[in-house]
N, C-alpha and C positions, 0 to 999 in steps of 0.2 A: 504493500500500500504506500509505504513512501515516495515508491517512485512516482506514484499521481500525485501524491501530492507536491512533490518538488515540479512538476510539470503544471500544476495551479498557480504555486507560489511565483514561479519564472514568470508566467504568463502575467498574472496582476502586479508584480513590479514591474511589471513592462508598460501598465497602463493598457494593454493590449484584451479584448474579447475573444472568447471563442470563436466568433465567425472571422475576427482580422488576422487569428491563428491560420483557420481555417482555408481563409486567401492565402494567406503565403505560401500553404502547404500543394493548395492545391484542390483542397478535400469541403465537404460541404463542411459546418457547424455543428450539423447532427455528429456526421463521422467523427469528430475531433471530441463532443461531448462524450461518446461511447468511450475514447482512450481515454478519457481524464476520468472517466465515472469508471472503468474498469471492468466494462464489461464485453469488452473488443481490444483482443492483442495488439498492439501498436506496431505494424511492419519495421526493422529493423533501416529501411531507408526512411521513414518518417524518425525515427528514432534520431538518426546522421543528422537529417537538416535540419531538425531541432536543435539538436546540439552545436549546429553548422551557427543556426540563427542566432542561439544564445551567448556563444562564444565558452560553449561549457565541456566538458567531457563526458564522452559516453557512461564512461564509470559514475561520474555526477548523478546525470540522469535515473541509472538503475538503481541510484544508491549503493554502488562499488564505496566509494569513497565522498567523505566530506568536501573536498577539495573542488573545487569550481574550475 
């Protein structure tokens, strides 16, 4: 679960919505709310451009590690 939740957190310090998620990614709002609610695997390339976007590491993301 932390990883959603670090994917919430990222997103509202960004000042950023699910659907302006959702444009960058590609993906409608619904799709992106499924990854953040946990109940749709998140493709390991949506994973990348996240992390691409945020400027963070994939280990961030899955909650590998603390470190941004």
């Amino acid at each position: 679960m932390k990883k959603l939740e670090r994917l919430r957190n990222l997103r509202e310090d960004h000042d950023l919505t699910q659907k302006q998620i959702g444009e960058i990614l590609n993906i409608s709002q619904r799709s992106y709310a499924h990854y953040e609610a946990g109940t749709r695997e998140i493709p390991i390339d949506m994973l990348i451009r996240l992390a691409d976007y945020y400027k963070v590491s994939l280990d961030y993301l899955t909650s590998r590690t603390d470190k941004k």
